[in-house]
N, C-alpha and C positions, 0 to 999 in steps of 0.2 A: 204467036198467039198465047193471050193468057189463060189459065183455068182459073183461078180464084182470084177475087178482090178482094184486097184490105181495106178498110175502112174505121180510122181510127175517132174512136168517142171517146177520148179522156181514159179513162179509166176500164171502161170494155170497148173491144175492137170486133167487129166484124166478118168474117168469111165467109165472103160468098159466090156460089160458081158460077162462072162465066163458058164454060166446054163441059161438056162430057164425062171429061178425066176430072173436072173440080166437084163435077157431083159424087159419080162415085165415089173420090175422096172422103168425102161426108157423108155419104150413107154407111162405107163398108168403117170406117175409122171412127166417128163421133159416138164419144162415151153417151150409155142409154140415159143420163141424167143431162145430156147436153140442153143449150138451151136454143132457141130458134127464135130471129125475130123475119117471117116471111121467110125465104130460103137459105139464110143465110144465118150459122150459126155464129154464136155472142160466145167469145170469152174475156175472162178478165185480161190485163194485161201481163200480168207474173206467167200467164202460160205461153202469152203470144208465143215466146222463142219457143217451145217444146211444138205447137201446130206447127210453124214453118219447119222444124228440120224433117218431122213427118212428113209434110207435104210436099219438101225437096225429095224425102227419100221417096215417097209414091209415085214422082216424075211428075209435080205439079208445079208449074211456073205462076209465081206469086205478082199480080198486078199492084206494085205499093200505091197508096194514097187515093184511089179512085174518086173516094169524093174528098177525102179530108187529108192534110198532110200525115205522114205519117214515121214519124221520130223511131221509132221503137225498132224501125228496122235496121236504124244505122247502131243499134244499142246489141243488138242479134247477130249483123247481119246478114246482107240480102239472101233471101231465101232461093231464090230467082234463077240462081245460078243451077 
């Protein structure tokens, strides 16, 4: 089971939760200037790698690509693990 989706838009990517563990991720971890588009918080892509390793250390298993390919994880890699 995954907790959070990636969802890559060019330039900002997506995280959004899918369990439990992916929300509280994001309520107890996302900085108070975070941004939200519906449940799912927006960052650019320079941070992407810093949210995954957080959300590997949290014990949150990263779904890549959910709607969009998603490059950036082979550039990090997979958070997943």
């Amino acid at each position: 089971m995954y907790d959070l989706a990636l969802e890559d838009h060019g330039s900002i990517f997506l995280f959004a939760p899918v369990s439990p563990l992916g929300q509280a991720f994001l309520d107890e971890t996302a900085p108070e200037d975070a941004q939200f588009t519906g449940d799912a918080m927006a960052v650019e892509r320079g941070y992407v790698g810093g949210v995954l390793d957080a959300a590997a250390e949290y014990g949150c298993v990263i779904f890549p690509g959910s709607r969009f390919s998603c490059p950036v994880l082979e550039e990090v890699g997979d958070a997943s693990n």
